[in-house]
GUKOL-579439 format. One record per residue: residue number from 1; z, y, x of N, C-alpha, C, O in turn. Coordinates in steps of 0.1 Angstrom, whole numbers, plus 5000, padded with zeros to 4 digits. Example, Ala and Ser with C-alpha at 12.3 -4.5 7.8 and 13.67 -1.06 7.14 Angstrom:
2
   seq     nz     ny     nx    caz    cay    cax     cz     cy     cx     oz     oy     ox
     1   5078   4943   5132   5078   4955   5123   5078   4967   5132   5085   4967   5142
     2   5071   4978   5128   5071   4989   5137   5079   5000   5129   5080   5011   5134
//
This chain:
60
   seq     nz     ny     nx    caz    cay    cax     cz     cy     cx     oz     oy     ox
     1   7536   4704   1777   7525   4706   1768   7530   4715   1756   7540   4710   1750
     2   7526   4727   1752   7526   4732   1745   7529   4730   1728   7521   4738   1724
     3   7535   4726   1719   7537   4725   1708   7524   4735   1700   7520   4747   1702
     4   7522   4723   1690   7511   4727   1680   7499   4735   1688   7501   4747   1687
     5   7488   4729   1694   7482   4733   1699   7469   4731   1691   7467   4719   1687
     6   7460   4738   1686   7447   4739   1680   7439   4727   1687   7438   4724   1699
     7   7434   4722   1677   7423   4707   1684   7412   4716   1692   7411   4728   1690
     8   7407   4710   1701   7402   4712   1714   7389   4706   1717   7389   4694   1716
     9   7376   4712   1723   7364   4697   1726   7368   4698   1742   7373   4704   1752
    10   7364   4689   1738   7368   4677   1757   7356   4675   1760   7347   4674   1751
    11   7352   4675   1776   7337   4671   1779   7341   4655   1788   7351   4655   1796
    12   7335   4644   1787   7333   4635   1795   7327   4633   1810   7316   4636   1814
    13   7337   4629   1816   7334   4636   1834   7328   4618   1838   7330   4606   1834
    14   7315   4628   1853   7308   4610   1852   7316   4605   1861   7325   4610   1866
    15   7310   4594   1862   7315   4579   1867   7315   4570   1857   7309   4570   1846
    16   7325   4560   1863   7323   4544   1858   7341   4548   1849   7344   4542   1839
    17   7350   4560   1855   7360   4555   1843   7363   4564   1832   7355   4574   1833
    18   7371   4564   1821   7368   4569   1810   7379   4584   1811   7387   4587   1803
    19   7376   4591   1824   7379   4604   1825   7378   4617   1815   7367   4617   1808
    20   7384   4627   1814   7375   4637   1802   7385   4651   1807   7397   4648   1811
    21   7381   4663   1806   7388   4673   1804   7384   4681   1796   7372   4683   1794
    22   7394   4688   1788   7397   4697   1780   7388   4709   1785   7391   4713   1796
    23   7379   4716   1779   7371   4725   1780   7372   4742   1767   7364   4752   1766
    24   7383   4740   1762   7385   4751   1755   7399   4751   1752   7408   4743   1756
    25   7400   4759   1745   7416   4761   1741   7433   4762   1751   7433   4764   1763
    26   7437   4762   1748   7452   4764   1754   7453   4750   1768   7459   4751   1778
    27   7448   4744   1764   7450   4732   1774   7437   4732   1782   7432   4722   1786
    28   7432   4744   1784   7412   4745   1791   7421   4741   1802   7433   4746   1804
    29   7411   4728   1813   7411   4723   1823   7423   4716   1824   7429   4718   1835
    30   7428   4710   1816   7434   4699   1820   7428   4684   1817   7421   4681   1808
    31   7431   4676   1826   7423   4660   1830   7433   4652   1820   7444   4654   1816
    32   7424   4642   1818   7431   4629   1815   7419   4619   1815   7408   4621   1818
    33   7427   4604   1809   7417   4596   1806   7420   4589   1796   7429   4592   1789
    34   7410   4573   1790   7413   4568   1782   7419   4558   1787   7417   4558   1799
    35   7426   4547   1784   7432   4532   1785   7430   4527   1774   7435   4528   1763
    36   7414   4515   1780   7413   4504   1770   7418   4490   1768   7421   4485   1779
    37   7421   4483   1757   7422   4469   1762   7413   4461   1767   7404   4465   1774
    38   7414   4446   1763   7408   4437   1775   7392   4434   1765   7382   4429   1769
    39   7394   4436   1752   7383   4441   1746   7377   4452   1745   7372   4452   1734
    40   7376   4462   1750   7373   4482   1756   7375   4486   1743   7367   4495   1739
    41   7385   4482   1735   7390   4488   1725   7397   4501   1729   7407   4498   1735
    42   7395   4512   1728   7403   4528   1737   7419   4527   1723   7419   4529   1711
    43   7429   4523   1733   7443   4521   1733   7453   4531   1732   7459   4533   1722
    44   7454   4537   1742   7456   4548   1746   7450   4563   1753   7439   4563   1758
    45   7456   4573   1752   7452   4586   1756   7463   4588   1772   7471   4580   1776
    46   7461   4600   1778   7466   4601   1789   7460   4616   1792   7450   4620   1798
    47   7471   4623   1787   7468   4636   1793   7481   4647   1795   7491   4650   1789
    48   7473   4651   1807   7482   4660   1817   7498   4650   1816   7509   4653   1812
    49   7494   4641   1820   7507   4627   1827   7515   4621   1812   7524   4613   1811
    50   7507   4630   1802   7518   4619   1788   7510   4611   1783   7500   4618   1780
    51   7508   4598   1779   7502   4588   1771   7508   4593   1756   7520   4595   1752
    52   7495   4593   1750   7496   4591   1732   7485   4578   1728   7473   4577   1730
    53   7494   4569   1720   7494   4556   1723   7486   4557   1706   7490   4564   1696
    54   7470   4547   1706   7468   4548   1691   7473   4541   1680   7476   4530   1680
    55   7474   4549   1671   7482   4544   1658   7472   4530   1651   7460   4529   1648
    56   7480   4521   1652   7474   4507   1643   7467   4514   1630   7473   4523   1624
    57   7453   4507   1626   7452   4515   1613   7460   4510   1602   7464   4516   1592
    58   7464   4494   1604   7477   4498   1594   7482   4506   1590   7480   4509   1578
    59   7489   4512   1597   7499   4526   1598   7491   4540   1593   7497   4550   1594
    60   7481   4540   1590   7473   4552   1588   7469   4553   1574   7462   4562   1570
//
């Protein structure tokens, strides 16, 4: 993945899971998805095979 890459809109792909691809920018058509926990709190990211894991808002 490219270093410092311009934020990007994503479109949400259907079905039942929390699929999305990148629709502009340097990363156009690449897939990923979301990882919720066991309360569908969205946890993690997952794109083009790397997880970025969310920051606790503590930490923010």
């Amino acid at each position: 993945m490219p270093a410092d890459c311009e934020p990007a809109a994503l479109g949400l792909l259907p079905g039942d899971g929390d699929e999305f691809i990148v629709i502009a920018g340097a990363l156009r058509g690449q897939r990923g998805f979301f990882s919720r926990d066991a309360g569908g709190a969205v946890v993690a990211v997952d794109l083009g095979g790397r997880i970025f894991h969310r920051v606790p808002d503590a930490l923010v």
